[in-house]
N, C-alpha and C positions, 0 to 999 in steps of 0.2 A: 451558342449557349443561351439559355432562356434565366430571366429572374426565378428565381426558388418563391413557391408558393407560401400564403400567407399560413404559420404556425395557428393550430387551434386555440382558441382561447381556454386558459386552463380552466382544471375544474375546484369548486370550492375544498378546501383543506379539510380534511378527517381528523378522527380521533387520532391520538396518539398512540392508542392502544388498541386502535382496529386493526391492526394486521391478525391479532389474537383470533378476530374470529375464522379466521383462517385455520382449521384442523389441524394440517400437516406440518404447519409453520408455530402454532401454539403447542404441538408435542414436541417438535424438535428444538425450540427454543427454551421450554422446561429441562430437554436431555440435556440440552448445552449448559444450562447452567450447572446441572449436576456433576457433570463432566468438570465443569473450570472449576468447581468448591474441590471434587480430587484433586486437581491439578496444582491448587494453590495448598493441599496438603502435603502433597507430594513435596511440593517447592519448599516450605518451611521444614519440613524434616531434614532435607538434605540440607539447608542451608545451616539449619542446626547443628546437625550429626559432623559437619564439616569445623565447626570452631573446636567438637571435641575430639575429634582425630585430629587436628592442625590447629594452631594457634596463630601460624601466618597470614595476615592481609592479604598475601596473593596467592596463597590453596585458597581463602575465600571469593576472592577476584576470580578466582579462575573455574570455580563450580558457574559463576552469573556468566562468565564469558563459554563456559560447554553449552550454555541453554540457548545464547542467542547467535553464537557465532553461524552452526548451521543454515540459522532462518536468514543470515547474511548470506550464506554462500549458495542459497537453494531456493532462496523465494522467488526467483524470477524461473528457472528450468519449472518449479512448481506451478506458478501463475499459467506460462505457457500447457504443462500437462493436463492439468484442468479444464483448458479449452478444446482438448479432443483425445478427452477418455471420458467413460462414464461415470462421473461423478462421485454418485451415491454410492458405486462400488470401492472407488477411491478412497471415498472418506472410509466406510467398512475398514479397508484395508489398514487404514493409519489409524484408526482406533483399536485395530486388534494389537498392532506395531506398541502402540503405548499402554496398552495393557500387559503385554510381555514383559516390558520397562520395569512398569511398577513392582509386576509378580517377581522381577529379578532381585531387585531392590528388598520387596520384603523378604524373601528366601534369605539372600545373603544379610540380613539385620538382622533376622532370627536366629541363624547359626554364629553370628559375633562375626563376620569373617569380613565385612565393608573393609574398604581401605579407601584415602583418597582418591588415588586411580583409579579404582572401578567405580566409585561416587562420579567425578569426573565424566568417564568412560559411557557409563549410562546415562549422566544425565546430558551429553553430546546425542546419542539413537535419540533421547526424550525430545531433542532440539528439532532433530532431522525430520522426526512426524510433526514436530509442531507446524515446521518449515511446509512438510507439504499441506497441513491442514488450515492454513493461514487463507491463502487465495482462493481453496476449492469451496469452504466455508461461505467464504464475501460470496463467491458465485452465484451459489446455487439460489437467494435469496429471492431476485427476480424471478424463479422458478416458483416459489410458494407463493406470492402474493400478487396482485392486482398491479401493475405499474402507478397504478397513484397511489396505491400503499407503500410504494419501495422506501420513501425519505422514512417514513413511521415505522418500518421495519428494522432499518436499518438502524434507527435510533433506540427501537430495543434490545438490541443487538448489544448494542454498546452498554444498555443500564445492565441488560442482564449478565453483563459478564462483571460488573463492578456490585451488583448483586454478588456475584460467586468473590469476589475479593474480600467482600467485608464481614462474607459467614464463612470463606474457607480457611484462610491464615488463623482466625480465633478458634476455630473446631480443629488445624493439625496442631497447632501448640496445644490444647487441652488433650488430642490423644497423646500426645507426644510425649506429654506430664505424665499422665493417665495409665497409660499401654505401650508404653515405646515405640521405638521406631517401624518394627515391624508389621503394628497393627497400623497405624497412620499409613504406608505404602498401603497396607490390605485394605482398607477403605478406597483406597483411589484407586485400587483393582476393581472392586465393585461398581465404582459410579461409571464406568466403562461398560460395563452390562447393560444397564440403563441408552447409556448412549448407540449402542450395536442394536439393541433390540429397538427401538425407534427409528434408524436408518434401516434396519429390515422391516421393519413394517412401511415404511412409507415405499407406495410404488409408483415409482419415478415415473413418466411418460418415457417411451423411446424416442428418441431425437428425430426428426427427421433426417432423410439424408439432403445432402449437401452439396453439391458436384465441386462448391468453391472453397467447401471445408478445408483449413489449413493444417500442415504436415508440422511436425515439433521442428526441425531446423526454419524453416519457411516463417510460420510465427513466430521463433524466439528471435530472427533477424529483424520481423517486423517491430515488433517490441521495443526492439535495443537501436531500431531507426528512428523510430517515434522520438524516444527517450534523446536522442543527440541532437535531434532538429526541433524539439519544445525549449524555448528559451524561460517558459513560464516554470516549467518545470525543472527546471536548472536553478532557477530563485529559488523554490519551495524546497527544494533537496539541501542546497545551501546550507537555510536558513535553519534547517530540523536538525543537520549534523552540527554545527557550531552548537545547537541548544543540548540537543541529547549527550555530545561528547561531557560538555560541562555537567550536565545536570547529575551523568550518571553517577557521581562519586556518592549522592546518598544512598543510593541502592546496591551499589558495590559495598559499602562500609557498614551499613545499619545491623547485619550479624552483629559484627565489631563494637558499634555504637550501644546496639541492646546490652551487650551481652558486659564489655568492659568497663563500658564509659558512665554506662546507665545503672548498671552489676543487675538487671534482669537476668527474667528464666525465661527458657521458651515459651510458656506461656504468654508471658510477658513481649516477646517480639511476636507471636502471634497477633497478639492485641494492636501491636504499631501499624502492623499492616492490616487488621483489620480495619481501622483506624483511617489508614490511607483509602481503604475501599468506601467505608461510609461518607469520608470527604468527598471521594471523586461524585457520591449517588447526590451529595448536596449539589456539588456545582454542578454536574448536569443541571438538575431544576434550576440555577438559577441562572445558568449561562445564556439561555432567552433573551430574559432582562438586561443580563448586561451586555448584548449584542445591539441594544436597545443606543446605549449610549458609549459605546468603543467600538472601534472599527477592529479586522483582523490584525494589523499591529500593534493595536492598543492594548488587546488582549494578550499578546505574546509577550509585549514586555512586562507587564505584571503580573503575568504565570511567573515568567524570569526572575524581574528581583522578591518576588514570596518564595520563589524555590532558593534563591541565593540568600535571604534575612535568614529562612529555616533550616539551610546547610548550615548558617554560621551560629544559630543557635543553639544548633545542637551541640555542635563545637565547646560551648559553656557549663556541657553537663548540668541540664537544666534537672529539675525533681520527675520523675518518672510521671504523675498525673501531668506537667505542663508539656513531656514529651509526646504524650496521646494527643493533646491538643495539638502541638502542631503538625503533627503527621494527618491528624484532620485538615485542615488548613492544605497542608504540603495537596492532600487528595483532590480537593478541590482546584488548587493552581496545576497539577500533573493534568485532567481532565481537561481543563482549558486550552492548555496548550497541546493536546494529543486531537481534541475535539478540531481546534483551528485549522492544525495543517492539513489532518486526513480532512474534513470540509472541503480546503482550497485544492488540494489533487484531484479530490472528487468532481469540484466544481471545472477543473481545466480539463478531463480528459472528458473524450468522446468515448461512447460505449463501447466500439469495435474493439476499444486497447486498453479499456477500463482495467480488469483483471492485470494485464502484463503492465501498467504502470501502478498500479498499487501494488506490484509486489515487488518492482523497483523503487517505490519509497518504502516498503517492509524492510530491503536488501538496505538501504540507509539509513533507516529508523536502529535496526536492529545491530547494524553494523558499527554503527553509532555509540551505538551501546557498548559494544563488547571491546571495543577499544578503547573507549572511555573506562569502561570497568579496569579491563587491565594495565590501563596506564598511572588511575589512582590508587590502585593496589601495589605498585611498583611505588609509586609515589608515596603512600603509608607504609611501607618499607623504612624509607629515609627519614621521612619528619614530623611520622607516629599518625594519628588518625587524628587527635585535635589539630595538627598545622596542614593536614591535607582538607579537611572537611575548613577551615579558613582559606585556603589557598584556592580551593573551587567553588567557593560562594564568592570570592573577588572576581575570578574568573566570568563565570557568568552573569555578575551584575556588567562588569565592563563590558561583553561580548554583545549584551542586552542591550545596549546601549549605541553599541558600533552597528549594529546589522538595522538599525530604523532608517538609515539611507538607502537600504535594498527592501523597500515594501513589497509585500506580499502581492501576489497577480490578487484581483477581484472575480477572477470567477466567473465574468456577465456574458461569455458571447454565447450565442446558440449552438450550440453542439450538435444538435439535433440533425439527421439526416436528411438533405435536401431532396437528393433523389431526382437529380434536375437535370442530370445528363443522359442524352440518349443513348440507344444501343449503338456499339460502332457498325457503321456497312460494309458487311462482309464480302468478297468474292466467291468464299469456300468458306467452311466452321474452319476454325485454328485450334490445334490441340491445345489443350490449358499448359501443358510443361513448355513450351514453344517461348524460346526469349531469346537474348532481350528482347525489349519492344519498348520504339521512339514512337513518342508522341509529338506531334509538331502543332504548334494553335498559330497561323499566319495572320498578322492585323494589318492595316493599314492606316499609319501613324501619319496624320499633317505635323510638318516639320516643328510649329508650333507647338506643337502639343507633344513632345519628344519628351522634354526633360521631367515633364510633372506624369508621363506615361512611365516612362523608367523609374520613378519613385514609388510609383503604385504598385505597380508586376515584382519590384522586389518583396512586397508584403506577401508575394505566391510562394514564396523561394522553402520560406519554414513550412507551409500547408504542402506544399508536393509530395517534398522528403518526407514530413509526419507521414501523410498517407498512404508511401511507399516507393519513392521515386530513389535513387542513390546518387543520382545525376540531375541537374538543373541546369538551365542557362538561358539567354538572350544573343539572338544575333540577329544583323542587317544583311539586307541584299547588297551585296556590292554594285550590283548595278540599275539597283533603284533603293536609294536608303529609305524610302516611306515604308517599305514593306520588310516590317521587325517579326522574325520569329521567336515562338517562347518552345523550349525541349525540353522535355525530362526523360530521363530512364527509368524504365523498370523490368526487375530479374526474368518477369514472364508475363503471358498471356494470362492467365490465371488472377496475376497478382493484380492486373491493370484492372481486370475488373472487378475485383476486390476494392480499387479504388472508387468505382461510381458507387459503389455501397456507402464509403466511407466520408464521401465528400458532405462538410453538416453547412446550414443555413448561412452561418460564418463566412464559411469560405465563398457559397457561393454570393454571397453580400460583393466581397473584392473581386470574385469573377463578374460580375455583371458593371462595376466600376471599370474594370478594363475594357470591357466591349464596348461603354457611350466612347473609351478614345478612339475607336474603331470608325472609319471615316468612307470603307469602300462599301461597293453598293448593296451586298449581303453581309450575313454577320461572318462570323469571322471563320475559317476554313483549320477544320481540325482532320489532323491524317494521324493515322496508326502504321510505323514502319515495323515489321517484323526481320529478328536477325537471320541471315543468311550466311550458311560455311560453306566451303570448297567442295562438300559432294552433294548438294543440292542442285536438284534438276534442272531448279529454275521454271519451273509447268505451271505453281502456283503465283499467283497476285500478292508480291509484302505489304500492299498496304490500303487500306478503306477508309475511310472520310466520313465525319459528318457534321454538321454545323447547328 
């Protein structure tokens, strides 16, 4: 194995707003947001129409837990789908799905006939397209734009949808005032046109074909391998469900809050969340600056105790103009803390598994949520909504507090693919479904040099498994211990070379540390064993080498 070549040196920073000029990405980025002002129409109606068919805390808990629980239970089969279907048609598909939704919704508001349950009912389908719309969405983004456009894309991405939070909650509570429920639904049938008809106009490229393209079981095991052998990503998973479970009791309760506590009209919760949206648009802009001088824990913990001050303020039934204020406030600490950790996932994974690990932080974001909702909806059952909205701002200042001894990964190594391993030398082609297949790297270890070699080759152990391996190990010749093998498994032929794609700068950084312990006269000798069963010929060669 050779040192990985020297990374290009980057190129200077763009606008922030240059992805815009990007045609296909400046109309579908307009559609989106017409789409999310429906969306958040849609959401305040039901969440409305919900306090006056039920006065219970947990029919209210339980509409926020139909929205999110799907995108728990579906963002990761999603994530994988995304990676080998066609996209664009995908998406088509899940916007025609929530357009149905909406039309069901305002049909049954028009004839009087909703009921919790089918509120409920639908808004779980509304969860389920959301669920598959979540990862195909992030996808496709690389597709519209320039790779050094991607962070500036990606970053409008985000305004524009806090864009659609801060005009869509104020525009469904003014229909909702205005026209009832039924027209509020029919608006967010509309801005779905919008959205279909910009996904039909844009024509997609056909993909190349792929010989190494992966199969939906084959990826989602890749996925959920990655996911078990990233330790970074096990901190940042962590970290987001102890915050979100806390966090969610103001978003499970704020119906409640508006409606009881506050004696608001829809309107009037409209505005809160409008409210939340214009906050979050400020902290963007300003979150820059204060990255400037707070590191990623810095900023989590004072997203933390501003979302725990503003739980327990509102608990005080403050005057309806200082409750805008702080839901302003609240928008800009939500932003920060949603900005940090999707950042630090983004910053940990490599692009191969980009998609299927952000949609297992989706599946814990989201999940996060919906058990949080339902657990302080159970909880404002017993000790009313003022001692639960107290009981979950102590919560999460304390939580805030305890989790600063688990800092956040940084983000810093090269992901970037090395590209550094040769082809293996073949006897014969080997079919790609063909497995298992051991890999063996033989070194030649001076006895000296044993114990700080075995320290090092373990830092391979999580790079193997991430990249595909299900087995790992080290062992010695018994009858010459200088010569240490390193093994890993992997399910096939196919998948192994899926691994020289995936190997990034990173990794080979500690593969090129292990070779200087390498001591014999060439570098180090690497073989490919392929598995063999009881009706095999035996005619073929299992295994080819290369160094």
């Amino acid at each position: 194995m050779t040192e990985a070549p020297h990374a290009a040196a980057p190129k200077p920073a763009s606008s922030a707003f240059s992805p815009l000029r990007q045609p296909v990405f400046a109309v579908l980025w307009a559609a989106t947001i017409l789409g999310n002002v429906g969306s958040f129409m849609r959401d305040v109606a039901s969440a409305w129409l919900v306090t006056e068919l039920s006065g219970s805390p947990s029919a209210v808990a339980m509409v926020q837990v139909a929205g999110t629980l799907p995108i728990f239970l579906l963002a990761i089969p999603a994530g994988v789908l995304s990676d080998i279907v066609d996209r664009r048609k995908l998406l088509i598909f899940v916007q025609l799905l929530l357009a149905l939704v909406s039309a069901a919704l305002m049909a049954l508001a028009f004839a009087n006939r909703l009921s919790v349950e089918m509120l409920v009912g639908l808004t779980f389908v509304g969860g389920v397209g959301a669920a598959l719309m979540g990862p195909t969405w992030q996808s496709i983004v690389p597709e519209l734009v320039p790779k050094s456009e991607l962070r500036n894309a990606v970053a409008l991405n985000s305004l524009g949808f806090n864009i659609a939070r801060s005009i869509g909650p104020a525009l469904g509570g003014a229909l909702l005032v205005g026209f009832g429920a039924a027209a509020t639904y029919g608006a967010d049938v509309l801005s779905y046109v919008f959205v279909i008809a910009a996904l039909v106009w844009w024509r997609r490229p056909a993909g190349a074909d792929d010989a190494l393209r992966e199969q939906f079981g084959g990826a989602f095991r890749a996925g959920l391998r990655y996911a078990r052998a990233s330790r970074e990503l096990h901190r940042v998973l962590l970290r987001a469900t102890l915050f979100f479970i806390c966090a969610s009791a103001i978003w499970a309760l704020l119906p409640l809050v508006a409606r009881h506590l506050l004696g608001g009209s829809a309107g009037f919760y409209g505005l809160l969340l409008a409210a939340v949206g214009a906050g979050a648009i400020i902290g963007a802009i300003l979150l820059p600056h204060i990255r400037l001088r707070a590191d990623a824990d810095g900023i989590m913990l004072g997203a933390a105790l501003v979302t725990s001050a503003i739980t327990a303020a509102l608990a005080a039934t403050p005057p309806q103009w200082l409750a805008i204020l702080l839901l302003l406030v609240l928008g800009g600490a939500w932003i920060a803390a949603l900005t940090t950790l999707n950042g630090t996932v983004q910053a940990i994974l490599p692009n191969w598994v980009r998609g299927r690990g952000l949609a297992i932080y989706l599946t814990v974001f989201n999940g996060a949520l919906a058990v949080g909702s339902l657990l302080w909806g159970l909880i404002a059952e017993m000790l009313g909504v003022h001692g639960t909205l107290v009981a979950a701002a102590l919560a999460l200042a304390l939580v805030a507090l305890a989790v600063m001894r688990l800092p956040l990964p940084k983000g810093e190594a090269d992901l970037t693919p090395s590209s550094h391993w040769p082809e293996p030398a073949l006897a014969e082609p080997v079919e790609h479904d063909r497995g298992p297949v051991t890999v063996t790297i033989e070194y030649r270890i001076a006895r000296e040099n044993r114990a700080a070699f075995l320290a090092a080759i373990a830092r391979l152990a999580p790079e193997r498994r991430r990249d595909g391996a299900f087995s790992w190990g080290v062992s010695e010749d018994a009858a010459d211990p200088e010569r240490i093998v390193e093994w890993f498994m992997v399910e096939s032929w196919a998948e192994h070379l899926r691994q020289h794609r995936r190997v990034s700068q990173a990794d080979a950084d500690i593969q090129a540390e292990m070779a200087r312990f390498h001591s014999g006269p060439e570098a180090p000798v690497v073989r490919h064993l392929l598995g063999l069963s009881a009706h095999d010929d035996g005619d073929s060669d299992s295994a080819g080498n290369h160094s």
